[in-house]
N, C-alpha and C positions, 0 to 999 in steps of 0.2 A: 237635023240632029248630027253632031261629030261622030263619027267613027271612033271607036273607043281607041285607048291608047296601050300597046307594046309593051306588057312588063315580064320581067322576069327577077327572079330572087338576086338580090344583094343591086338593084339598078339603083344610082341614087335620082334624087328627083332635082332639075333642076333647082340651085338657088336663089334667090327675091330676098332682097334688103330694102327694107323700108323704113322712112321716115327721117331728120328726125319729130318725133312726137312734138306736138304742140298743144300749146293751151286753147285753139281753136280746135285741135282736132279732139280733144277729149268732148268740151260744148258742144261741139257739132253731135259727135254720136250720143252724149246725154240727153240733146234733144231729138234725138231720134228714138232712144230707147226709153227717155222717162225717168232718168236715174242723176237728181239731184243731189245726190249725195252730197255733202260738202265736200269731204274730202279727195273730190273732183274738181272743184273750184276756189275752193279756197283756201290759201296756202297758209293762213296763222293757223285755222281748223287744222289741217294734215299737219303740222308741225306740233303740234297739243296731244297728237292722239299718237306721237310719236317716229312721223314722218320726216323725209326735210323736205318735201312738198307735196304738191299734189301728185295722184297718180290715176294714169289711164283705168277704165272698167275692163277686169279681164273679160268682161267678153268686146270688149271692142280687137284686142289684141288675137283672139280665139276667131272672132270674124275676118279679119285681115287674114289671118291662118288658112280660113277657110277658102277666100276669094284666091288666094294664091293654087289653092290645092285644086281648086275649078277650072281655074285658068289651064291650069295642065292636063286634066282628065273628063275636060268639062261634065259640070252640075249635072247634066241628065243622067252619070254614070253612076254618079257619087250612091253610096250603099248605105253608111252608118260613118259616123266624125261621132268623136268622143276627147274633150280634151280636162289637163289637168293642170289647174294654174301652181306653178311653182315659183315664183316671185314675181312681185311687184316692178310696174316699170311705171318711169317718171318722166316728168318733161326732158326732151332733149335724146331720149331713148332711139339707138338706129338699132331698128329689130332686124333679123336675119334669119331666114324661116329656110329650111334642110329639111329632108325625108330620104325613106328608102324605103323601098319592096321590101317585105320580109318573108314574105309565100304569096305565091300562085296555086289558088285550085278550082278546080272548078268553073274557068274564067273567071273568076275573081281573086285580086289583087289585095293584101293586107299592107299596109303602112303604117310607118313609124315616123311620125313628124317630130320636128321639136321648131320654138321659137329664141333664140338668143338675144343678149343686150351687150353686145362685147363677148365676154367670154361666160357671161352668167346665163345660165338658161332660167326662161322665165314662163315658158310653157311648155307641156308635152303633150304630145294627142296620136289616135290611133286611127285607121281612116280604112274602109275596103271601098274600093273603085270595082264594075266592071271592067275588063281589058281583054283584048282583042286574044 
């Protein structure tokens, strides 16, 4: 087990830029999670229902959030993840996933995560770690 992680109010969490998104990477986690959707795979579908194409499953994007968030505080700490999908991302998307400490108490650690697509944020989420 890691040794938990060092935080204190206002630290930010290292940054992680990922992707860009692929139409393999969508299929892959559909098949991992069971979520046919069309408008995961097929781009005249997402274009119909008012798309200009297809788009990742927020929680593929929320899971990526979350591997990141592990990476740094590793999983055995992790407390409670809660996130909030605030746009849509599409093929070609370089996400770029930020947080910060917002309180320590109690050795436990509150975070403010968010995910971007450029300058659009396309998720938010809230996260308590234990820390050292």
């Amino acid at each position: 087990m890691r040794a938990p992680v060092t935080a204190v109010p206002g630290r930010s969490l290292p940054e992680r830029e990922v992707g860009p998104v692929t139409q393999t990477d969508i299929v892959r986690f559909a098949g991992a999670g069971g979520d046919f959707n069309p408008l995961h795979h097929d781009p005249e579908f997402a274009r119909r229902a008012g798309f200009p194409g297809v788009l990742a499953m927020g929680q593929m994007q929320a899971g990526m959030l979350a591997a990141w968030l592990t990476d740094w505080c590793g999983v055995e700490h992790l407390r409670e993840y809660e996130v909030r999908f605030v746009a849509p991302v599409f093929l070609g998307a370089v996400l770029r996933f930020s947080g910060e400490v917002t309180e320590v108490t109690d050795g436990v650690a509150a975070l403010a995560l968010r995910a971007r697509d450029g300058e659009t944020e396309v998720l938010r989420a809230t996260a308590r770690v234990a820390v050292a």
